[in-house]
SETOR-726477 format. One record per residue (C-alpha): residue in three letters; chain; y, x, z. Coordinates in steps of 0.1 Angstrom, whole numbers, m for minus. Layout:
! SETOR-726477
FIMI  rest  kette      v      u      w
FIMI   ALA      A      Y      X      Z
...
//
This chain:
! SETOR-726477
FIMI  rest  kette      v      u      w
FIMI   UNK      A      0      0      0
FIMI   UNK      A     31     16     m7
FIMI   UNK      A     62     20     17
FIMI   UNK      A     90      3     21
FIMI   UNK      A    123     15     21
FIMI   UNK      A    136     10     54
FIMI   UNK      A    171    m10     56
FIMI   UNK      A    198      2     78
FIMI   UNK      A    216    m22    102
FIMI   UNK      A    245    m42     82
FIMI   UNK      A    276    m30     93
FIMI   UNK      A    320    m40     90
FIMI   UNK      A    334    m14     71
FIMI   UNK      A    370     m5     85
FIMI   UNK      A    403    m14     70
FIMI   UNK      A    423     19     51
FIMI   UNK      A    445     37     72
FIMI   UNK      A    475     42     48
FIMI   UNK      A    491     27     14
FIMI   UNK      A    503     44    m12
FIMI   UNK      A    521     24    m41
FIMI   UNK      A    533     41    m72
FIMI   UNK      A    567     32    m99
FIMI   UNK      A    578     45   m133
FIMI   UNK      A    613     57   m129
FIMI   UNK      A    627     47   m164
FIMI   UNK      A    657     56   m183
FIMI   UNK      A    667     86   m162
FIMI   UNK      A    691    105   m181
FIMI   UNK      A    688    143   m193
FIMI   UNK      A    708    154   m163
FIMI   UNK      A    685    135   m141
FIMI   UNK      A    654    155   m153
FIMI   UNK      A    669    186   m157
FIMI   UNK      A    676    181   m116
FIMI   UNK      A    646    174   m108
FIMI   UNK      A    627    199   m130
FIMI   UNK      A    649    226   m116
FIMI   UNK      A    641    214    m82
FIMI   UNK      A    603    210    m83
FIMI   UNK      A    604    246   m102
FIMI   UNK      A    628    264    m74
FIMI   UNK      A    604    243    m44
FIMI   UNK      A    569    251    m63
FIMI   UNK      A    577    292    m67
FIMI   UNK      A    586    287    m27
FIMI   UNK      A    550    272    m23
FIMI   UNK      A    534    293    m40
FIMI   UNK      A    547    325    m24
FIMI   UNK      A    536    306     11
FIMI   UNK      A    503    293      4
FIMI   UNK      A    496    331    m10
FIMI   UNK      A    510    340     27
FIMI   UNK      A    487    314     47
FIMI   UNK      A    457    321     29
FIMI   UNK      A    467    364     35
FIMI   UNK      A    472    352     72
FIMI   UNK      A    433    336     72
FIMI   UNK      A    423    334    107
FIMI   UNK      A    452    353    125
FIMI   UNK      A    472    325    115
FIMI   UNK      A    494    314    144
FIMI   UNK      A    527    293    160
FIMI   UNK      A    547    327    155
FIMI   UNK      A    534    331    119
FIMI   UNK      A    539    294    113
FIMI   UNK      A    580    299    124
FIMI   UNK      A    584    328    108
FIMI   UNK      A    578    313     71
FIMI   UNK      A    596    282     82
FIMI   UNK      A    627    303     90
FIMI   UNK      A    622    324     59
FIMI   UNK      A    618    289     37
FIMI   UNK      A    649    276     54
FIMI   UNK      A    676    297     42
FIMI   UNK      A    665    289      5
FIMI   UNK      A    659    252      6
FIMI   UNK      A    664    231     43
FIMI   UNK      A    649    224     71
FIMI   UNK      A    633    197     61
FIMI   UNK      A    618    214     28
FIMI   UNK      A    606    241     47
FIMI   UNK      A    591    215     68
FIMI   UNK      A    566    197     41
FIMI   UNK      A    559    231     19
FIMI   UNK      A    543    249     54
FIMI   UNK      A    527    215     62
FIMI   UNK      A    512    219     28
FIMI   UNK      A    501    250     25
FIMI   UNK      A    482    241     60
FIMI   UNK      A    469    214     47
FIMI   UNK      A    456    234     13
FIMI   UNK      A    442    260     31
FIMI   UNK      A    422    235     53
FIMI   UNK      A    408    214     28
FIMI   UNK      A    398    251     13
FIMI   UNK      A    385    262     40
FIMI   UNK      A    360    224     41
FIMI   UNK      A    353    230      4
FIMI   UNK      A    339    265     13
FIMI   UNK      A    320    252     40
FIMI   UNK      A    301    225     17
FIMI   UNK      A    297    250     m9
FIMI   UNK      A    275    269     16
FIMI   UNK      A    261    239     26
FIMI   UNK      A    251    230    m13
FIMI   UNK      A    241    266    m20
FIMI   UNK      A    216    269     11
FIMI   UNK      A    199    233     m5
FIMI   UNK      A    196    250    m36
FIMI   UNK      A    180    277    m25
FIMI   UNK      A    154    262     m1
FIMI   UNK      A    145    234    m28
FIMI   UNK      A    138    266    m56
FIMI   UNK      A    123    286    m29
FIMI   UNK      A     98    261    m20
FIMI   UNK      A     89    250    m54
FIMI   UNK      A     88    287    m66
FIMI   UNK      A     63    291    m40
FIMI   UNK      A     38    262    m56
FIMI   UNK      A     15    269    m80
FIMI   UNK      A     26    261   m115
FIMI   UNK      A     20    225   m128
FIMI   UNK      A     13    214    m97
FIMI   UNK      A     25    178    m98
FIMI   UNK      A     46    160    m69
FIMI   UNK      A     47    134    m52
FIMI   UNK      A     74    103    m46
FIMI   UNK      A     91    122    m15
FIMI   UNK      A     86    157    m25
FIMI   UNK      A     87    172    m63
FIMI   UNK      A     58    200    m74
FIMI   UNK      A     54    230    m87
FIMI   UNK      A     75    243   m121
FIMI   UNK      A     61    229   m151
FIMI   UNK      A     54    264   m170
FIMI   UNK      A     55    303   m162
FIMI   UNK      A     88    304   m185
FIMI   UNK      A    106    278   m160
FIMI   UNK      A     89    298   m132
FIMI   UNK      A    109    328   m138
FIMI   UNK      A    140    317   m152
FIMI   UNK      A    146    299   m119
FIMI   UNK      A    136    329   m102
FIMI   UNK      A    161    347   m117
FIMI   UNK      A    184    315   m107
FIMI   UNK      A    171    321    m68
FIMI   UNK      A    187    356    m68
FIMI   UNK      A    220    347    m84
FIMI   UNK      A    222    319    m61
FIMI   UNK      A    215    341    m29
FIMI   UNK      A    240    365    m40
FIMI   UNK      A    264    339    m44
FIMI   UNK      A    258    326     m7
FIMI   UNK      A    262    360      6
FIMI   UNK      A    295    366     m7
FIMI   UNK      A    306    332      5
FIMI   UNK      A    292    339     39
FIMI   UNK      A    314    373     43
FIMI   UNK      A    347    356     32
FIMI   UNK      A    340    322     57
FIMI   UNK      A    339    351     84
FIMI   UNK      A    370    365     69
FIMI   UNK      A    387    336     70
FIMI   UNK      A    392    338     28
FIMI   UNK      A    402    311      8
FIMI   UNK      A    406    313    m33
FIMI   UNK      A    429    284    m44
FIMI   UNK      A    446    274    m72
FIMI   UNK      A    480    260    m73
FIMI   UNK      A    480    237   m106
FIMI   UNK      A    442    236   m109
FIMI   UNK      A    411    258   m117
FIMI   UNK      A    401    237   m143
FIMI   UNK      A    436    238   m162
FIMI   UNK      A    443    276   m156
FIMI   UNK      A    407    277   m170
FIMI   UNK      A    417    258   m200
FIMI   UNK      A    445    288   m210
FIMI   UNK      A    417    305   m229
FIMI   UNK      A    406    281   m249
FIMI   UNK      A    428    258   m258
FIMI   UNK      A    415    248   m288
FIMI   UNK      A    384    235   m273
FIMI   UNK      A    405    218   m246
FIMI   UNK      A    422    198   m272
FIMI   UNK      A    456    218   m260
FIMI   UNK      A    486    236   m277
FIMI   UNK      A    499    267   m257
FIMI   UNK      A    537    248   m253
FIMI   UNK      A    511    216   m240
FIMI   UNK      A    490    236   m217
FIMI   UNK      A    523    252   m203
FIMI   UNK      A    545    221   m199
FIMI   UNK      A    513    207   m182
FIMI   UNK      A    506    239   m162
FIMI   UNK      A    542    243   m150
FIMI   UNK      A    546    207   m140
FIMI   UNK      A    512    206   m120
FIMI   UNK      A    528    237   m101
FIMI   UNK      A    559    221    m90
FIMI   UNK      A    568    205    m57
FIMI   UNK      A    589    175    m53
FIMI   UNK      A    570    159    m21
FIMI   UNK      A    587    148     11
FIMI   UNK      A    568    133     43
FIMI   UNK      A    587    103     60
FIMI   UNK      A    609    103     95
FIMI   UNK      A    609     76    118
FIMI   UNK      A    640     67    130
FIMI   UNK      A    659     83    101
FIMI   UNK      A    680     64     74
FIMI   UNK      A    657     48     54
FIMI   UNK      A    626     62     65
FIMI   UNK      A    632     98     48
FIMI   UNK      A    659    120     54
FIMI   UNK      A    651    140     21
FIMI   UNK      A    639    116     m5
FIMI   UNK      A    653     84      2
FIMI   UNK      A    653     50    m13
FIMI   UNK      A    677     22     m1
FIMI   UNK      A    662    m12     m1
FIMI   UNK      A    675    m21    m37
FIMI   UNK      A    658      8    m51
FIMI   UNK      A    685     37    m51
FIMI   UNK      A    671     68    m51
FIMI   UNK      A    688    100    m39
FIMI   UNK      A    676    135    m34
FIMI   UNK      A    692    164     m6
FIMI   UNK      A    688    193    m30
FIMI   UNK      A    677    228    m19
FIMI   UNK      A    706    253     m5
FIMI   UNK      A    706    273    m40
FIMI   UNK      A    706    240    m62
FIMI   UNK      A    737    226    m41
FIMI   UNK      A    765    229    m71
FIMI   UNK      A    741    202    m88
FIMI   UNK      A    751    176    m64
FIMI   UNK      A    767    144    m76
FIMI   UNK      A    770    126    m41
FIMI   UNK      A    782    135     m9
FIMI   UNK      A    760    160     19
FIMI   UNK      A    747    178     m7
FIMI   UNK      A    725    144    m23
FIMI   UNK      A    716    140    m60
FIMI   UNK      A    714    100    m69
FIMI   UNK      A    692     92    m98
FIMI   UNK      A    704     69   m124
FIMI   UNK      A    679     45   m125
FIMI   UNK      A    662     24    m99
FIMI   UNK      A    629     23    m83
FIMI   UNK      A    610    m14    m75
FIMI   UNK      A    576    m12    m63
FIMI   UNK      A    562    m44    m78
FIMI   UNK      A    530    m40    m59
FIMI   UNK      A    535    m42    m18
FIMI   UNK      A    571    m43    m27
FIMI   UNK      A    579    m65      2
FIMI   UNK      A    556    m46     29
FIMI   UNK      A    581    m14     16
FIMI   UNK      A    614    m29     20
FIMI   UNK      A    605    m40     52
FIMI   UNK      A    595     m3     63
FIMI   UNK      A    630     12     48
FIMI   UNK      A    650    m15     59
FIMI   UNK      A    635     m8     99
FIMI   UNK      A    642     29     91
FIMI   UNK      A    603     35     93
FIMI   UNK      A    585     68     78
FIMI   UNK      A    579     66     45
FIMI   UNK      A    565     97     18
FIMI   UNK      A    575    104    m13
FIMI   UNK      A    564    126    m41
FIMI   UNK      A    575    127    m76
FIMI   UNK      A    550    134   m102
FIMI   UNK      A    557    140   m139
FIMI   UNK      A    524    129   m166
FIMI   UNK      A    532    157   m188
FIMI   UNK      A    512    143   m216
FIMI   UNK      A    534    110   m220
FIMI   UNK      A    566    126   m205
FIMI   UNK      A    570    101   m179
FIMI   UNK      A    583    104   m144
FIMI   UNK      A    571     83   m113
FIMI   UNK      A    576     89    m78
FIMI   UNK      A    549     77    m52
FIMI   UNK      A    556     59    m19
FIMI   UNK      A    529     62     11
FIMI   UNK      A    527     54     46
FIMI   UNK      A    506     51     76
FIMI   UNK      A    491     12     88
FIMI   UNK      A    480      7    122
FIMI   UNK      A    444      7    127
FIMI   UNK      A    433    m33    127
FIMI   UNK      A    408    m47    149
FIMI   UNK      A    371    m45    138
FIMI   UNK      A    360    m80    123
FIMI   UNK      A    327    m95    141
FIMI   UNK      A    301    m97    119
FIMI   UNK      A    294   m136    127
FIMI   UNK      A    333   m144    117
FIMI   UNK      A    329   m123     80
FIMI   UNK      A    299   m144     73
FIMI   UNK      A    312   m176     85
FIMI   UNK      A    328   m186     51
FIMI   UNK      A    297   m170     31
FIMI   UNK      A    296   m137     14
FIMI   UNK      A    293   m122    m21
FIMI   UNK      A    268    m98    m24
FIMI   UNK      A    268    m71    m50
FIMI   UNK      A    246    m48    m65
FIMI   UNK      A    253    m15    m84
FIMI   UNK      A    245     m7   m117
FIMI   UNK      A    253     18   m140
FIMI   UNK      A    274     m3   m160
FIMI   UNK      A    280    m32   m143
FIMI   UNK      A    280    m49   m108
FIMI   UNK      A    259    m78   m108
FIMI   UNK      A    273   m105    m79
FIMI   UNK      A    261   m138    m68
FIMI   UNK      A    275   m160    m39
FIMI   UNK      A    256   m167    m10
FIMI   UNK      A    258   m193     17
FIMI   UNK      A    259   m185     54
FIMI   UNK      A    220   m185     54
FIMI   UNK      A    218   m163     25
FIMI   UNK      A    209   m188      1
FIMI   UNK      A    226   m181    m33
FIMI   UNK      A    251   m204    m47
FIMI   UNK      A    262   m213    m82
FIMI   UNK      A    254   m185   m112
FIMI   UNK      A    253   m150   m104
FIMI   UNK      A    281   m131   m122
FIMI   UNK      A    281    m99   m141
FIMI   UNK      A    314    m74   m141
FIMI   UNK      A    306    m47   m171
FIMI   UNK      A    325    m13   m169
FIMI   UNK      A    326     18   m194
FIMI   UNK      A    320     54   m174
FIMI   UNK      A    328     76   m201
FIMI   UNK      A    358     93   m213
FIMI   UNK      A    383    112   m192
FIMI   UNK      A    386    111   m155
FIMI   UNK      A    417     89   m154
FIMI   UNK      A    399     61   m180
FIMI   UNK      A    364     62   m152
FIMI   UNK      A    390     58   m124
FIMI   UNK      A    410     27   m143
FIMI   UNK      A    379     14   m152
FIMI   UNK      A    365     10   m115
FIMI   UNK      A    399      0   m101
FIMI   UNK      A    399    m29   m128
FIMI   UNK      A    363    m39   m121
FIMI   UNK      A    368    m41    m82
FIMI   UNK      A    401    m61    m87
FIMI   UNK      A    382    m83   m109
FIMI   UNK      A    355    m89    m81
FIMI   UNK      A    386    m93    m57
FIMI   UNK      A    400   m122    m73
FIMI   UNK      A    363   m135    m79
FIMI   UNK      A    358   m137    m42
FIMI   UNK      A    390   m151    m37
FIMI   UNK      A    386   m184    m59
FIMI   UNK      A    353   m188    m41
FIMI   UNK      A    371   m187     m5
FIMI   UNK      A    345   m160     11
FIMI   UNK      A    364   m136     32
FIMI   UNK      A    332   m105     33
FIMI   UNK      A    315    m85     m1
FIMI   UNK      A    284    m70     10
FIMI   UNK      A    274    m38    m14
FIMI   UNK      A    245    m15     m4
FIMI   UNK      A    256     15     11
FIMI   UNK      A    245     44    m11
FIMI   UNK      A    251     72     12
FIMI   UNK      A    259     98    m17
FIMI   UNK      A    265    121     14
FIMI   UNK      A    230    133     10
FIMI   UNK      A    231    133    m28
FIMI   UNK      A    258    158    m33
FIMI   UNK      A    236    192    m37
FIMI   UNK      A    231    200    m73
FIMI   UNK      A    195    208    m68
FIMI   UNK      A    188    176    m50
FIMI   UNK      A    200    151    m80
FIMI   UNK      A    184    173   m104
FIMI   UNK      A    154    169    m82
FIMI   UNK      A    155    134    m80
FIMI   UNK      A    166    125   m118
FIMI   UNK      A    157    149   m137
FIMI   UNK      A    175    161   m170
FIMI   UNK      A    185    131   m171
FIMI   UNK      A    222    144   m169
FIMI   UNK      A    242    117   m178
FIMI   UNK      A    222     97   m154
FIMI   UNK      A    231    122   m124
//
């Protein structure tokens, strides 16, 4: 008799913990963009030049080393600038410093799944938990081979976690990768640099409660002005007073407008960051903030209305209402989505699928969506999914 999967107790899955909402600034003039383009450039080389310090810092990073960069910042932006690029580069070399530690983690899989198949005799055949032995001498040894490159690999990521040494890339590894063959990449060299320079600047500002507005150095007034306090060196650029740079045109968050304006109007933190799409030469600027954590739903009051319960597919989620007994209700429904293409079509294709199950639910009056929980946490390793799949690479 074969086994059953075992189900995991049903659980309420908590609320987010921040918004962000996102709007095109439109018909900016040419002195607008050249402002901010000489901003983001002057505030990105200042970045740069103190993430290269952090990560040179590594473990002997401290409160004096933190002041030290922040007074050093100061005197060529603000206070406040220095502010969010030192928070940054913290923040990069953290999230670093977690990336290296699950590279480990994959590499370590890796090896122990070649290591114990390697030690199998050949053709052996596997089982539903546990794969066999390498289909032929030829695949024997060319994941030998594979074993030692992978072992070296760990090593030398072992020595710089106990260095405290971080390799990042400001921009993107996969774009500074794309320089050398931009053909291939579908890019011109003027492309790849508008892209590459743009990716590098920094136009970001993190919120202050109890300031005007919400943000002392990006801030927008409640009707959508926006105004910038330019660096120290970019002052003669200023068309307002304090040192302030007002953009032309006007920024209206049509989605959680209202839940914004009341933030800014209570003088509430608020983020900003302006980001340029270099491909389509448009400007946007980005507004986040924090929500208080709510209260954890019972699981009795999500069901009380009913519950739609989904199922994941490759390429589409397959729903179907169900009663308060779990009795299904009606037709089941079917929401198609398209996975292929670029990163940013995949991404707008399951933020267009999910609203469409939204506003499914909605119509029906259920307040809960039950959805398996996939746990992709232990699917991450490379060696695992190709253990589990196959060549079936598409599929992983």
């Amino acid at each position: 008799m074969a086994e059953l999967h075992p189900i995991a107790p049903a659980f309420v899955v908590s609320g987010p913990s921040g918004i962000a909402v996102r709007d095109r600034l439109k018909h900016l003039t040419p002195a607008d963009e050249q402002v901010l383009r000489l901003v983001g450039a002057h505030l990105g080389a200042l970045a740069s030049a103190d993430l290269k310090t952090r990560c040179a810092d590594g473990l002997e990073h401290s409160t004096d080393t933190w002041a030290a960069r922040k007074r050093e910042l100061t005197v060529q932006s603000s206070a406040r600038w220095a502010g969010a690029i030192t928070k940054a580069s913290h923040d990069q070399w953290a999230l670093a410093r977690r990336g290296q530690a699950d590279h480990i983690r994959d590499l370590q899989a890796a090896i122990a799944a070649i290591t114990r198949r390697l030690s199998l005799p050949v053709g052996k055949k596997g089982t539903r938990k546990e794969p066999g032995g390498y289909r032929s001498a030829r695949e024997w040894f060319a994941k030998s081979r594979r074993l030692g490159v992978l072992t070296d690999r760990l090593q030398r990521q072992r020595v710089d976690q106990q260095a405290g040494r971080v390799r990042v890339v400001r921009g993107g590894k996969r774009l500074a990768r794309a320089r050398h063959y931009l053909e291939a990449a579908g890019l011109t060299q003027a492309g790849w640099r508008q892209r590459w320079e743009a990716s590098r600047w920094f136009l970001a500002a993190d919120g202050e409660s109890g300031k005007r507005y919400g943000n002392e150095t990006i801030r927008i007034t409640p009707d959508g002005q926006v105004s910038i306090r330019l660096p120290a060196p970019l002052a003669q650029h200023a068309n307002a007073a304090h040192g302030r740079y007002v953009l032309a045109c006007r920024a209206v968050f049509a989605h959680r407008g209202t839940e914004w304006r009341d933030r800014v109007e209570a003088n509430r933190a608020v983020a900003y960051r302006f980001h340029l799409d270099a491909v389509r030469g448009r400007w946007y600027i980005i507004a986040s903030w924090q929500v208080p954590a709510a209260p954890a739903v019972p699981m009795s009051a999500a069901l009380a209305h009913g519950v739609i319960g989904v199922d994941t597919n490759a390429d589409h989620l397959a729903a179907w209402r169900l009663d308060v007994h779990g009795n299904p209700i009606g037709d089941p429904r079917r929401f198609p989505y398209d996975l292929s293409g670029s990163a940013d079509y995949r991404d707008a294709q399951v933020r267009h699928v999910l609203t469409r199950l939204l506003h499914w639910a909605r119509t029906c009056g259920v307040n809960a969506i039950a959805i398996e929980d996939l746990d992709f946490a232990t699917e991450q390793t490379t060696e695992k999914t190709r253990k589990k799949h196959g060549r079936r690479k598409r599929f992983r």
